[in-house]
N, C-alpha and C positions, 0 to 999 in steps of 0.2 A: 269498723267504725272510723268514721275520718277524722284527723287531729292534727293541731297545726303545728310544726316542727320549727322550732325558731333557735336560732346558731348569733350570738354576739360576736360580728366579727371584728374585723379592723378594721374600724372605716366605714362600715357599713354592720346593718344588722338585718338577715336574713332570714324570710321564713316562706312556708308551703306548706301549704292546707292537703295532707295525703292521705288516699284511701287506699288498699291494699298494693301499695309500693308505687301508687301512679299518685302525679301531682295534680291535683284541681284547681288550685289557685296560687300564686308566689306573687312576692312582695319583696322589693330592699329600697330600706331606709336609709341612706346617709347619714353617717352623727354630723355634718358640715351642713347640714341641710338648713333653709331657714323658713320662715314664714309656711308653718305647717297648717292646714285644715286645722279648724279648732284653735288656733292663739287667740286671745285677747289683748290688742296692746294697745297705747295710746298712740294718734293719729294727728297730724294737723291737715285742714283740708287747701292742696296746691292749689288746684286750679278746677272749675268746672267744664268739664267737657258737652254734655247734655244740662242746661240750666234746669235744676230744680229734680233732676233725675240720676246723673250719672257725675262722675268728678275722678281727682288723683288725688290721692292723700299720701304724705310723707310719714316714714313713722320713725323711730328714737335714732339707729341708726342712717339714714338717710333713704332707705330702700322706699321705691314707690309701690303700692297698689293701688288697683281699682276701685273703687267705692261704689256700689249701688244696691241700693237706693238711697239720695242724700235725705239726711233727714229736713225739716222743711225749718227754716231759719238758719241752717248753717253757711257762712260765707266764707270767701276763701281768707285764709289764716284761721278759722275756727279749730277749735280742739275739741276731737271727741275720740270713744273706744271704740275699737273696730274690733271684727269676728272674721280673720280668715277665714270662705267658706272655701278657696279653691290655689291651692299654690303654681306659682309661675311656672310657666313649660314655654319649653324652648320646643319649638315646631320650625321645620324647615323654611329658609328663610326669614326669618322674623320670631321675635320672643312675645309670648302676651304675659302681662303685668299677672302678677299674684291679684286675684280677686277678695273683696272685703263688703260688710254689711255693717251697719251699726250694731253692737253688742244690747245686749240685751239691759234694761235701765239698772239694772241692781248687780249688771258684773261685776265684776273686777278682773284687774290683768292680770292674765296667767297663762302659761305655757301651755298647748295641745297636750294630752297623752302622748306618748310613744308607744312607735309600732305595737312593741311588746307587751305594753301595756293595755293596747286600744284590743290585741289578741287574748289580754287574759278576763278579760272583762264581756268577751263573745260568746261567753257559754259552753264553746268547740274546747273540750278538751287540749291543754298547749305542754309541748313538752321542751323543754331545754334542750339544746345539744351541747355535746362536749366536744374539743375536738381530740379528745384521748380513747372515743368508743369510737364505735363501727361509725363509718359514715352515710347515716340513713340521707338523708338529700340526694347523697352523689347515686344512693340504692336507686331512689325513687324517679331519676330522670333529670335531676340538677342543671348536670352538664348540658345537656340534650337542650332542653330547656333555651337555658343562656344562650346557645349556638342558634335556638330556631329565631331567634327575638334579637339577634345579630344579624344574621345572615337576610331572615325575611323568608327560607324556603321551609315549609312543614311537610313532613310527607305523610299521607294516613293510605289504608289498605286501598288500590287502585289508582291512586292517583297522589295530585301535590298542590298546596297550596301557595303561593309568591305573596308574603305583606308588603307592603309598601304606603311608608308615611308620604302624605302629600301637607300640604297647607291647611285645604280644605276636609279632608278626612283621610282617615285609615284606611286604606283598600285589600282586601284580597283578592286575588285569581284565582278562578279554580280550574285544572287540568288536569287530566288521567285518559286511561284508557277503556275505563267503562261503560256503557251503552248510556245516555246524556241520561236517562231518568235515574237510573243508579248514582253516573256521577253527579248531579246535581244535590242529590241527598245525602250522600257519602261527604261530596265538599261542604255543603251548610253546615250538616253537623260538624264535620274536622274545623268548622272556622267556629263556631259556636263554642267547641273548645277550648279553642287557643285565645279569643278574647275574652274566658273566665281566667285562664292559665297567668295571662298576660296584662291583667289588669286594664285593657285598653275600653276608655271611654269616650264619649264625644261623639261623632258625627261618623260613620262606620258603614262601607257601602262592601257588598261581596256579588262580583263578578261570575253568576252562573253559568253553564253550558245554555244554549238556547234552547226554550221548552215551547213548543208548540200547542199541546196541551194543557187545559186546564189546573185540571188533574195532579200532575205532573207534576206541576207550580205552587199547587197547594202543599204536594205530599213535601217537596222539599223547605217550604216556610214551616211546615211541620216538623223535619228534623232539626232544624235550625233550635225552633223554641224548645225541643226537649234536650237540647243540651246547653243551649245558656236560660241561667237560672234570670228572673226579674231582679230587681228593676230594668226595663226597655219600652223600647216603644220602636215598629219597626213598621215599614211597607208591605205591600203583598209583592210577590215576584213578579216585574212588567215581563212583559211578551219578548225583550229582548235579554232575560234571567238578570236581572240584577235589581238587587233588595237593599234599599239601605235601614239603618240599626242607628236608634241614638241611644245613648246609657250616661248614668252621670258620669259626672269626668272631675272629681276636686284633686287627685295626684296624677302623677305623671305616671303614661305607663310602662311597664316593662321594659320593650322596645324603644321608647323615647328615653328612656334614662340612658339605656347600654349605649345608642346610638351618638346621643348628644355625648359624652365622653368617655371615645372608648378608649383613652389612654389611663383615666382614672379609674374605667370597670377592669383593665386588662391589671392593671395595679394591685388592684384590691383582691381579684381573684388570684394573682400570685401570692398574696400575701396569706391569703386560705389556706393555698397548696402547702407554704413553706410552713405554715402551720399543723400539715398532718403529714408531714415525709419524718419517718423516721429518722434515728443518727443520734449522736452526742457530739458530734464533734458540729461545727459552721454551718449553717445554711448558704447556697451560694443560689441568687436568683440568677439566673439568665435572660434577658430579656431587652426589646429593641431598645434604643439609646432616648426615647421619651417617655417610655415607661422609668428605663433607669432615671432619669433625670429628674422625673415626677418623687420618685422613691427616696432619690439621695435630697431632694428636697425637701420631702416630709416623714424631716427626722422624729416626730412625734410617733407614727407608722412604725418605724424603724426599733425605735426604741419599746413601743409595745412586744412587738414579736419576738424579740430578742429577750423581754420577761419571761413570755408566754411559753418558749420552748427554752428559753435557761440556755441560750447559746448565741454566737455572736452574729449577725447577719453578713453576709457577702453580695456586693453588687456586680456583674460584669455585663457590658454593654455587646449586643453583637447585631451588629447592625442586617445581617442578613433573618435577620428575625422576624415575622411580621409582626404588628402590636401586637393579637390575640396567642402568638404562641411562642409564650415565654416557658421556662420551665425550672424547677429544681432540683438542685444536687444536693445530696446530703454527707457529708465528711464523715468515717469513720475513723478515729483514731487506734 
C-alpha cells in the first residue's frame, strides 16, 4: 500500500508518496517559501495590465502577483483579498509573478496549509520520519531521485531519457537501444514516470523515436497514460514522435526548485546528511566555499542542527569541491 513519508528537515520539509520501496511522487517545501497556493491575504491593485481582465496587485509585504480575473469595479489603488492559486517560479531566463484570484466574498486572511498538513488531510496514509530510524527515503530512491531532477539524465530498462527546462516547456528525449516501437513505449512510460515523480506541470512536450506507424503511435500515447495518472490533457503522437502533455502547474517542480538554487539545495541536503552521520563528538561539513558561505550565514540552520544532534557544527571550505558534493565527518572522541 502506498504511503506518503514526510521528514521535517532543515530548511526544508520533505516528502514521497512510496510503494513497495519505489517513490511515486516527492515534494520539498521550503519553510522560506512565500506566497503558497491557497493563502488569502489582503491585496492593493498596481496597475492594470489587460483593462477589466488581468492586473498587478501589491500585497502587505511588497511582493507582486498576478491578478486575474479583476473583479469588475476595482481601480488601481483598490483593496481587496486575493487567493494564491499558483506561486512564482523562476523559469529560465525570466521569473513569472506568483498568480492570484479574488478570494472568495466571506474569506478571510489566512495562511495555505502546509505541505504536511495538505498530506495528512489526503487520505494516503502519512508517516513521519525520524532521523534516529532507518532511513526509508534514502531506501526508496531519495538520492537517485534528487541526482535525476539535477542532472536531467533518467535511465529506464533500454534506454535514457535527457529533461531539459526551456522557457516554453519541459522537454524530454528519448534514446536507447531498442527497436523504435519498443523504445518509443519504454520512453513514454519512463517520462510518464518521472513527471509524477517530479511534480512537473505546465506545458510538457516528449521527444519520441520516429514512428512511421499508426499503430505504433497509438500503443506508445498509451503507455504514456498508464503511467501518469489525470489530471492532463495531451496530443496524439504526430508523425515526427513527439507528444506534447499539459497538467496544472500551481508549485514549482522538482527540477525547477533544485535547479533554480543549487547552492541552497546542496545546503540543505548536507544539512540532512549531518543530521544522520553518527558520532558524539563535532560535525564537520565539507563543502565548496558557497555552500559554506550560504551555511555560516544561515546561522538559524546552524544552530537547529547543532539542537538536533546535541553537538557542535564545523564548517570547512574546500574549493575543489563541486556544489553537489559536499560531505561529512563525524568526530569521535
Amino acid at each position: 500500500m502506498a504511503e506518503w513519508l514526510v521528514e521535517a528537515g532543515i530548511g526544508e520539509t520533505r516528502a514521497a508518496l512510496v510503494a513497495d520501496d519505489v517513490i511515486l511522487e516527492a515534494a520539498i517545501e521550503l519553510d522560506d517559501a512565500t506566497l503558497r497556493p491557497g493563502d488569502i491575504l489582503p491585496a492593493r491593485l498596481v496597475r492594470q495590465q489587460v483593462a477589466g481582465r488581468r492586473g498587478i496587485v501589491a500585497l502587505a509585504d511588497g511582493t507582486e502577483a498576478l491578478l486575474e480575473p479583476l473583479p469588475a469595479g476595482l481601480t488601481e489603488g483598490g483593496r481587496l483579498l486575493v487567493q494564491i492559486v499558483r506561486e512564482a517560479l523562476a523559469e529560465p531566463g525570466r521569473a513569472k509573478l506568483a498568480k492570484a484570484r479574488p478570494a472568495a466574498a466571506d474569506a478571510v486572511a489566512a495562511p495555505a496549509p502546509r505541505l504536511a498538513d495538505r498530506l495528512a488531510a489526503s487520505g494516503t496514509p502519512v508517516v513521519a520520519l525520524s532521523p534516529y530510524g532507518p532511513d526509508r527515503l534514502e531506501r526508496a530512491g531519495w538520492s537517485e531521485l534528487i541526482d535525476e531532477a539535477t542532472t536531467g539524465e533518467i535511465a529506464f530498462r533500454g534506454g535514457g531519457l535527457r529533461l531539459s527546462l526551456t522557457p516554453a516547456m519541459t522537454l524530454f528525449d528519448v534514446d536507447g537501444t531498442l527497436p523504435l516501437p519498443e523504445l518509443a513505449c519504454a520512453g513514454a512510460a519512463a517520462a510518464g514516470r518521472a513527471i509524477r515523480r517530479m511534480a512537473i506541470g505546465g506545458s510538457i512536450g516528449i521527444d519520441l523515436p520516429t514512428l512511421a506507424a499508426k499503430a505504433d503511435r497509438q500503443a506508445a500515447a498509451a503507455a504514456l497514460d498508464a503511467a501518469l495518472p489525470p489530471p492532463f490533457e495531451r496530443t496524439a503522437v504526430n508523425g515526427f514522435g513527439f507528444l506534447q502533455i499539459v497538467r496544472p502547474r500551481p508549485r514549482t517542480s522538482l527540477p525547477e526548485r533544485l535547479r533554480d538554487d543549487p547552492v541552497g539545495a546542496a545546503a540543505r541536503a548536507l544539512l540532512r546528511g549531518a543530521e544522520r552521520t553518527g558520532g558524539s563528538g563535532p560535525r564537520t561539513i565539507v563543502a565548496a566555499p558557497p555552500v559554506v558561505a550560504l551555511l555560516e550565514k544561515r546561522e538559524d540552520w546552524r544552530a537547529a542542527l547543532a539542537r538536533r544532534i546535541g553537538a557542535e557544527v564545523v564548517l570547512r571550505s574546500d574549493s575543489a569541491l563541486a556544489i553537489s558534493r559536499g560531505h561529512v565527518q563525524a568526530h569521535h572522541p
